[in-house]
VOGU-3710 file (C-alpha; in Angstrom, 3 decimals, decimal comma):
1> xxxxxxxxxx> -141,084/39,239/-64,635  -137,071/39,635/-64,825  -135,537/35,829/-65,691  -131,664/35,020/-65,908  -130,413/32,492/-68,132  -127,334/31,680/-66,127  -124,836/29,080/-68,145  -121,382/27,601/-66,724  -118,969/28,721/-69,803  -116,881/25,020/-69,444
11> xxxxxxxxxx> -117,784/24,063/-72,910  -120,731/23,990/-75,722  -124,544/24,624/-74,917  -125,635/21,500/-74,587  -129,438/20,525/-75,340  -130,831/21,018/-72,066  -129,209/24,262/-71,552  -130,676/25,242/-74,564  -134,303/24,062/-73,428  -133,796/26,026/-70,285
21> xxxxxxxxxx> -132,456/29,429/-72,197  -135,524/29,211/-73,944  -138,007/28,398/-71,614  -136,587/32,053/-70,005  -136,867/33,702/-73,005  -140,453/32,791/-73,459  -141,223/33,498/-70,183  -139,969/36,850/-70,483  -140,752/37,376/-73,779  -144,141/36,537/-73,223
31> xxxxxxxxxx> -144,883/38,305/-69,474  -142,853/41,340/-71,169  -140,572/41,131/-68,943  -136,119/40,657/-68,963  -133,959/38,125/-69,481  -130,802/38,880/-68,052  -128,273/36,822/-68,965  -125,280/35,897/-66,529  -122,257/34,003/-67,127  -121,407/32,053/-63,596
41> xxxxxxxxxx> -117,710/31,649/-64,310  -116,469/31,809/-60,988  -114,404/28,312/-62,193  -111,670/30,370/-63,781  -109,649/27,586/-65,474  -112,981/25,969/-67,345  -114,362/29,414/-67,499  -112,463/30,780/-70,687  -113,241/33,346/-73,200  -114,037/30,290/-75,929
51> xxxxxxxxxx> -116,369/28,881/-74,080  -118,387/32,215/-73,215  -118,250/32,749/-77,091  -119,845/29,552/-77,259  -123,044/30,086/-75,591  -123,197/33,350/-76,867  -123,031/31,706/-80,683  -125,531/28,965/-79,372  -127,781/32,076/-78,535  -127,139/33,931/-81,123
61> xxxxxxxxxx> -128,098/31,125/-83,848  -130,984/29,954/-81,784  -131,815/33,694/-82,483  -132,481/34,152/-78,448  -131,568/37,506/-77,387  -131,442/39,022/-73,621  -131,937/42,622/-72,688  -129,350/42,816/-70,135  -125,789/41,382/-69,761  -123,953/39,236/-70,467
71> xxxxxxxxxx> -122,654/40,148/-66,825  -119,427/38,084/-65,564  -120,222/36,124/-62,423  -116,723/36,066/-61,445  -116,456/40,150/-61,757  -119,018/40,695/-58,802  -116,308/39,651/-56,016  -116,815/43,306/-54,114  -120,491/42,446/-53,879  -120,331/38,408/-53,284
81> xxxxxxxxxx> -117,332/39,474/-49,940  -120,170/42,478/-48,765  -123,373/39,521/-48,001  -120,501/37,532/-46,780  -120,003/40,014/-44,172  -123,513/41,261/-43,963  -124,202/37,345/-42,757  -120,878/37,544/-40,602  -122,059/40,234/-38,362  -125,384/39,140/-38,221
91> xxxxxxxxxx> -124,683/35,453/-36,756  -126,027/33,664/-39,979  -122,319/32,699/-40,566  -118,870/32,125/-39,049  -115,234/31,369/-40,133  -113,695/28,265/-39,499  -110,528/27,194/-40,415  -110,194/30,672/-42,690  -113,484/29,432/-44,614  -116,570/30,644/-44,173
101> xxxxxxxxxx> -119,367/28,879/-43,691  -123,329/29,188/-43,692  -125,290/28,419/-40,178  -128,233/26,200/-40,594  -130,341/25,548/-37,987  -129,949/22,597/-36,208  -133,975/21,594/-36,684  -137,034/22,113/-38,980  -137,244/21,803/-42,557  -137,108/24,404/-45,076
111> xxxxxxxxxx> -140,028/24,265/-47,724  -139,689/25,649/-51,440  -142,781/26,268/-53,691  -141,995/24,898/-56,961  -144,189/26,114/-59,733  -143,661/22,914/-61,385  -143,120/20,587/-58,738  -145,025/22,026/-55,885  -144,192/22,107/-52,269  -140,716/20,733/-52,042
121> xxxxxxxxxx> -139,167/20,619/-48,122  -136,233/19,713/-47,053  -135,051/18,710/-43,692  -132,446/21,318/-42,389  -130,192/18,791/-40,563  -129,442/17,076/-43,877  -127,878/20,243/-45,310  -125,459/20,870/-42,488  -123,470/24,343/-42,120  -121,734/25,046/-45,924
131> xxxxxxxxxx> -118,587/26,890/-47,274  -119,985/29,786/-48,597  -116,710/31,311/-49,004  -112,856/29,963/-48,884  -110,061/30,375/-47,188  -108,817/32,498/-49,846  -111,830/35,022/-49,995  -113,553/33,699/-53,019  -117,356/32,508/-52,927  -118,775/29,607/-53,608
141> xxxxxxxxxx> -121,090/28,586/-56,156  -124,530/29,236/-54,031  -123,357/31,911/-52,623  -122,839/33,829/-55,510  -125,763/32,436/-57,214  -128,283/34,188/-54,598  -126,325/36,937/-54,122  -126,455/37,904/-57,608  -130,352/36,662/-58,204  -130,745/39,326/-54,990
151> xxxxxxxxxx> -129,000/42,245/-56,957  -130,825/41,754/-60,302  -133,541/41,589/-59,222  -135,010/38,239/-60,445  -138,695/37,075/-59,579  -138,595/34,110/-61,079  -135,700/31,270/-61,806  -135,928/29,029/-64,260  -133,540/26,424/-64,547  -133,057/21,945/-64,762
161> xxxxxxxxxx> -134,027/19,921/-62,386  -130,066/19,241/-61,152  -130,049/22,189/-59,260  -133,368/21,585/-56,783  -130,899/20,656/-54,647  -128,877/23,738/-54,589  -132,332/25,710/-53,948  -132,611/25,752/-50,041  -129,394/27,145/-49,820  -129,832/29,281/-51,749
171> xxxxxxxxxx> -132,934/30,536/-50,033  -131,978/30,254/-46,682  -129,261/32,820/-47,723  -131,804/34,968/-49,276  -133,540/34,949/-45,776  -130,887/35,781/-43,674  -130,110/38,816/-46,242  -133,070/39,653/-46,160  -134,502/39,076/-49,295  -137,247/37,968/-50,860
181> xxxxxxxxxx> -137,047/34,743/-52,552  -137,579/33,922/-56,222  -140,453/32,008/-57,975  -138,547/28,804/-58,424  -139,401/26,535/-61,496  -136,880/23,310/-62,123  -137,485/21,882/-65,429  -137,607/18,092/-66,110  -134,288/16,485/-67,064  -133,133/15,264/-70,820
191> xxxxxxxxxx> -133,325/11,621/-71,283  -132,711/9,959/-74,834  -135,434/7,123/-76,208  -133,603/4,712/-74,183  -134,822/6,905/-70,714  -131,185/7,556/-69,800  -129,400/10,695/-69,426  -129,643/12,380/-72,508  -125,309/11,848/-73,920  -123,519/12,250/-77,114
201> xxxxxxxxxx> -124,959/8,650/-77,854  -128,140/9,383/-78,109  -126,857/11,775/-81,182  -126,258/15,515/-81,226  -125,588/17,174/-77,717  -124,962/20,513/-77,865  -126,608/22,942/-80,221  -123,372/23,337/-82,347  -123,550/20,498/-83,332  -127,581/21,063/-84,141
211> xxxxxxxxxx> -126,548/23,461/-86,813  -123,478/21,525/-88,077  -126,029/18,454/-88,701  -127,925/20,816/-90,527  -131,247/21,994/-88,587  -132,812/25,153/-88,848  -133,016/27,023/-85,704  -136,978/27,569/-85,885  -137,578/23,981/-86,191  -134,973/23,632/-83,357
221> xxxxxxxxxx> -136,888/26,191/-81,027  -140,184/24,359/-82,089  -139,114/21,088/-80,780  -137,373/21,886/-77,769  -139,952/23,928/-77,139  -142,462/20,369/-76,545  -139,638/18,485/-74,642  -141,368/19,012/-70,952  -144,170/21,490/-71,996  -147,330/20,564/-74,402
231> xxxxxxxxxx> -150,706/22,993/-75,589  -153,682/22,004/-74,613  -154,850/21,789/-77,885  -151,937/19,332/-78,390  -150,241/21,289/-81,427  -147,291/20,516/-82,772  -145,728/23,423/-84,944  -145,571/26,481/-83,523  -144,269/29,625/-85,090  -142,035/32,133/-82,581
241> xxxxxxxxxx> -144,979/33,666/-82,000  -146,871/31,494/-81,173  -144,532/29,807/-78,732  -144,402/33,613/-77,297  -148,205/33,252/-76,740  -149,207/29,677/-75,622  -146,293/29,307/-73,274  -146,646/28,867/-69,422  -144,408/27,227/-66,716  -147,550/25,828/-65,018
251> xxxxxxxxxx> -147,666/23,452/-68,167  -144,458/21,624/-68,123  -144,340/18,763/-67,018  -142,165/16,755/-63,872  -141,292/13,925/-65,562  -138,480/13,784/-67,689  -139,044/14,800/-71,165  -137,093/12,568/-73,894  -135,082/14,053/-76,976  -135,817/12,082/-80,126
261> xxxxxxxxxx> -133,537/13,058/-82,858  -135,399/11,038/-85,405  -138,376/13,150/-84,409  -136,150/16,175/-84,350  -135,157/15,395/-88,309  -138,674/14,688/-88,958  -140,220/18,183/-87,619  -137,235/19,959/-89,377  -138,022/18,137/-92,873  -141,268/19,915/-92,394
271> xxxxxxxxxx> -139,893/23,260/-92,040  -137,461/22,740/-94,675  -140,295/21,891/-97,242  -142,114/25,299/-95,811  -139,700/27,541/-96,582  -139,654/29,471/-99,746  -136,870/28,153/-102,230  -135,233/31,318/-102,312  -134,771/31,326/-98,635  -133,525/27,725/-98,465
281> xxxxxxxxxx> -131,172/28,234/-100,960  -129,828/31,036/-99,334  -129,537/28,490/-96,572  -127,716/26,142/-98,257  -125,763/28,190/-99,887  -124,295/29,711/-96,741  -123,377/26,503/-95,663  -122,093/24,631/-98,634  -119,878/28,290/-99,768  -120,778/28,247/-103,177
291> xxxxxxxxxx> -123,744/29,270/-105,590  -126,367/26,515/-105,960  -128,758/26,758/-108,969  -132,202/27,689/-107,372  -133,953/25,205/-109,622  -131,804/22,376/-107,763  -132,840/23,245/-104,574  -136,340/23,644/-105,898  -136,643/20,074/-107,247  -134,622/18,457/-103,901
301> xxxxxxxxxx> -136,773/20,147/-101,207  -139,282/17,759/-100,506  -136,610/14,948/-100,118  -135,170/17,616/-97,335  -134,735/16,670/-93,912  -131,750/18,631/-92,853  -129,486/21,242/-95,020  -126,878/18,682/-95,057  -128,960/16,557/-97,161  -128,774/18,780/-100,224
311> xxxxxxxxxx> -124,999/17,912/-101,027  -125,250/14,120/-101,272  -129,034/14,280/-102,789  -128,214/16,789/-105,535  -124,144/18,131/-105,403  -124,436/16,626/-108,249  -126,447/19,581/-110,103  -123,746/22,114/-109,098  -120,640/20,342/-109,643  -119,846/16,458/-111,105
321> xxxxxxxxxx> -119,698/13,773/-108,511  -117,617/10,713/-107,281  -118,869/7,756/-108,446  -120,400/5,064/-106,358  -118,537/1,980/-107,465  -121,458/-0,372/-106,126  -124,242/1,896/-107,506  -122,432/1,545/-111,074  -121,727/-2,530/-110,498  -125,288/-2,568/-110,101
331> xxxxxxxxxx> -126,659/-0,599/-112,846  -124,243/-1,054/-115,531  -124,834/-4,283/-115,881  -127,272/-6,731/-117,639  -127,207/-4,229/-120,982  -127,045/-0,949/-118,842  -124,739/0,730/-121,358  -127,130/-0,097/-124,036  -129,705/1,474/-122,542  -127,822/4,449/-121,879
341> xxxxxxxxxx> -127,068/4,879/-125,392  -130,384/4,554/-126,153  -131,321/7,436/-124,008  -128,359/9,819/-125,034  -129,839/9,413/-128,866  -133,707/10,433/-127,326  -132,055/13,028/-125,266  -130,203/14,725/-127,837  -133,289/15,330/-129,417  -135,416/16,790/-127,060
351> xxxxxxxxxx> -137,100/20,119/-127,343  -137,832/21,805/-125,613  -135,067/20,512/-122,510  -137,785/20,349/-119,869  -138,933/17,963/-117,618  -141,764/16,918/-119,744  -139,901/16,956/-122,765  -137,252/14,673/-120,598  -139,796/12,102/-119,387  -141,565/11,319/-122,792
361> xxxxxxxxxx> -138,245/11,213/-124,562  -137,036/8,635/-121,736  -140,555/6,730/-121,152  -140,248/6,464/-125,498  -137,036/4,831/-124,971  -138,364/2,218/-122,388  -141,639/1,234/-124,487  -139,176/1,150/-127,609  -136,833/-1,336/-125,625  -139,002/-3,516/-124,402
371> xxxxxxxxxx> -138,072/-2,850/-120,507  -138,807/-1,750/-116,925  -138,610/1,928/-116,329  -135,470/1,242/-114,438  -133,324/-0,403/-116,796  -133,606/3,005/-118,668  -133,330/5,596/-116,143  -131,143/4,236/-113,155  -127,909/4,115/-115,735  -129,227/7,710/-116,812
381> xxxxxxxxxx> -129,180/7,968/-113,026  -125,940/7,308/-112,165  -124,368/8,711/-115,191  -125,217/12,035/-114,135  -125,010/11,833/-110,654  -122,967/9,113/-109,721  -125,182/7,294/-107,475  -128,978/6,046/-107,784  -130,196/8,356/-105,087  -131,185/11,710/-106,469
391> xxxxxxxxxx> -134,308/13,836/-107,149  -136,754/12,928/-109,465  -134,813/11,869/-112,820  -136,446/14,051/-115,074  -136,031/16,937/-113,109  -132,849/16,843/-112,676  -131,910/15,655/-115,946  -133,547/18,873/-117,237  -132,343/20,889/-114,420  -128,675/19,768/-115,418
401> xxxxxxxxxx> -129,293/21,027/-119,229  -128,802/19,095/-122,550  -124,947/19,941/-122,946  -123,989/18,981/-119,354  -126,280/15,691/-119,218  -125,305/14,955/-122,702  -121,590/15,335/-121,235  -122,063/13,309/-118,531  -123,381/10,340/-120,245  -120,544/9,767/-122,827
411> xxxxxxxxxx> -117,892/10,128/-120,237  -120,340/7,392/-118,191  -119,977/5,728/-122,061  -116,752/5,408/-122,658  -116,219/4,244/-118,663  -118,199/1,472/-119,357  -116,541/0,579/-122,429  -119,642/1,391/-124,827  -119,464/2,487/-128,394  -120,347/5,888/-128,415
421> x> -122,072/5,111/-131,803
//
C-alpha cells in the first residue's frame, strides 16, 4: 500500500487535516506500506515557506512521520505540461482560448468505488469539459493531483469527504493516461456538538493550537483516531500500537463524525494521570521554561486535564502568586486571620514537615477552635497560594516547606492587618 498525505500549505493543520494525515499513516503503517507526503502548493501566493513549516511542525508534534517527501507540488511543472500533451495528441483534450481543457464525453456516467461510501456515479454531462491547464501553461488543481498520484505510485487515497467531487476528474484523467486508478476512501467531514462545520467556535481548530491548549499528542492521536472510525470491541484508549493494529478503512464510518473538545480534555486528563511524574514534569517543564519541583507535579496530577492546568493549579509551589482579591474577600473574613494565626503557631511546630504531620497539626487547630475544616484551611489556602483552588492543602503545604509556608502566611498576616503575635 503507498498513501500520500497531500496538504494545501495556506495556513495551520487544521483538525480534519490532521484526522486524514493520520488515517494515512495508519494505513500505511499498518499494511507496511509508504506514506508519501506531498505538498500541493501550486497556489504560489498562499503557498509560502511558513505555512509548509506548519504542517510539517503539526506532523512532527503529532509524531507522524512519512517515508518519502515532502515533494513540492508546484516543482513537478515538466511532468504536469508532458500528460497535458500526452492527452493533447491523443484527443482526450483541446485548447481553447490558450487554455486547455479536459474532453468529457457527452453521455454515460462515470462510477467510483468508494471503500467507505461504496459505488458512487456520476453523470458525465454534469461535469462538462474542464481547464486542466491555463492560458499561461500552468495546471490546474486536478490535473496535477492525478498526475502526480500516477507518478508515485499511490494505490490507495485517503482523504475528506470535500474532495468526492474532485474524484471523477480525476479518474477520467487517469483513464485517458492510461492509468490505473486508486483505491479511493473519502472520510466523513468534522462537525462540532452543534452538527455544523467543525470552526474556531467550536474551540481549538488547528493542531497548534492543540498543543498550545496543552494536550499531549498521544491522547490527541487517540481521539482523532475514534472521530469516523470505532473497534468492534468498542475501546476507547488505544496506545500507537494498537491504533497501528486495529485500524481499517472499511470501519469508518459515512456520517459525519463530531469533535467534542470537552471529550477531548477528558481523554487527555486520563493520559495525563498515566504518565509517570517524571515524564510529565518534563512536560511541563518544557512548556512553562523553568524547573518545577517534581513533588508539585506529583501531588497536582490527578487534578490534570491539560499541561496548561499545572500553572494556575499549583504555580504557586514554584514561585509566589497574585492574589485573588475575591478569593481573599471571601476567606479573610468572619475571623479568617485568626484562624490563620492559629495555624502558623501549629505549623511552626510540626515535625516532621510532611503531609501527615501537616494535616494533624491543622485538623488539631480546627477541633481546638471550635470550627469547620474550612475556616482553618481555606485562609491557609489562600495565604500560600493566593487563590482557594489548589491541590490537596496538606500536600502542598508540605510540598512548599516550613520556611516558605511559614513566609507566606505572615506576609498574608500583616496584609490582613493581624497581629503577628
Amino acid at each position: 500500500m503507498r498513501v500520500r498525505f497531500a496538504p494545501s500549505p495556506t495556513g495551520m493543520l487544521h483538525i480534519g487535516g490532521a484526522r486524514t494525515a493520520l488515517y494515512n499513516w495508519l494505513a500505511a503503517r499498518g499494511s507496511g506500506g509508504s506514506l508519501v507526503l506531498r505538498i500541493e502548493d501550486t497556489d504560489r501566493e498562499r503557498s509560502t515557506p511558513e505555512n509548509v513549516e506548519q504542517i510539517l511542525d503539526a506532523l512532527r508534534w503529532l509524531e507522524l512521520d512519512w517515508d518519502e517527501g515532502p515533494f513540492s507540488q508546484a516543482e513537478r511543472g515538466p511532468e504536469h505540461a508532458d500528460a497535458v500533451r500526452q492527452l493533447v495528441d491523443s484527443g482526450h483534450a483541446y485548447e481553447d482560448d490558450g487554455a486547455i481543457r479536459f474532453r468529457v464525453p457527452d453521455e454515460g456516467e462515470i462510477a467510483i468505488d468508494d471503500v467507505i461510501r461504496g459505488e458512487v456515479r456520476f453523470p458525465l454531462g454534469a461535469l462538462q469539459d474542464f481547464v486542466i491547464q491555463r492560458s499561461d501553461g500552468t495546471p490546474l488543481y486536478n490535473l496535477a493531483v492525478a498526475v502526480d498520484d500516477r507518478d508515485m505510485g499511490v494505490t490507495h487515497v485517503i482523504r475528506g469527504d470535500d474532495h468526492l467531487s474532485n474524484t471523477p476528474r480525476q479518474a477520467l484523467m487517469l483513464d485517458a493516461l492510461g492509468a490505473g486508478r486508486p483505491v479511493y476512501a473519502h472520510l466523513p467531514l468534522l462537525h462540532g456538538p452543534d452538527g455544523k462545520k467543525l470552526s474556531k467556535r467550536h474551540g481549538a481548530a488547528s493542531v497548534q493550537e492543540l498543543r498550545e491548549t496543552g494536550y499531549l499528542p498521544e491522547a490527541v492521536r487517540n481521539y482523532i483516531a475514534l472521530l469516523g472510525w470505532g473497534d468492534p470491541e468498542s475501546t476507547t484508549f488505544f496506545s500507537t500500537d494498537d491504533l497501528v493494529s486495529a485500524f481499517d478503512l472499511g470501519r469508518v464510518s459515512r456520517s459525519p463524525a463530531v469533535f467534542d473538545e470537552q471529550k477531548l480534555r477528558w481523554m487527555n486528563g486520563r493520559y495525563m494521570r498515566e504518565l509517570p511524574v517524571p515524564d510529565l514534569r518534563e512536560r511541563i517543564e518544557r512548556r512553562v521554561g523553568r524547573d518545577v519541583p517534581e513533588e508539585a507535579v506529583a501531588i497536582s496530577q490527578e487534578k490534570l486535564q491539560t499541561l496548561a492546568d499545572f500553572w494556575p493549579l499549583a504555580g504557586f509551589l514554584v514561585e509566589p502568586q497574585p492574589v485573588d482579591e475575591k478569593a481573599w474577600e471571601k476567606v479573610m473574613t468572619n475571623g479568617g486571620p485568626e484562624h490563620l494565626r492559629a495555624a502558623r503557631d501549629a505549623l511552626a511546630a510540626v515535625e516532621p514537615f510532611d503531609a501527615a504531620g501537616v494535616e494533624a497539626a491543622l485538623r488539631a487547630v480546627v477541633e481546638r477552635l471550635g470550627v469547620k475544616p474550612k475556616d482553618v484551611f481555606q485562609p491557609v489556602r489562600v495565604a500560600i497560594s493566593g487563590t482557594t483552588v489548589s491541590p490537596g492543602i496538606f500536600e502542598s503545604v508540605a510540598a512548599l516547606g516550613r520556611d516558605e509556608t511559614l513566609q507566606r502566611v505572615e506576609t498574608a498576616l500583616q496584609r490582613a492587618g493581624a497581629p503577628s503575635a
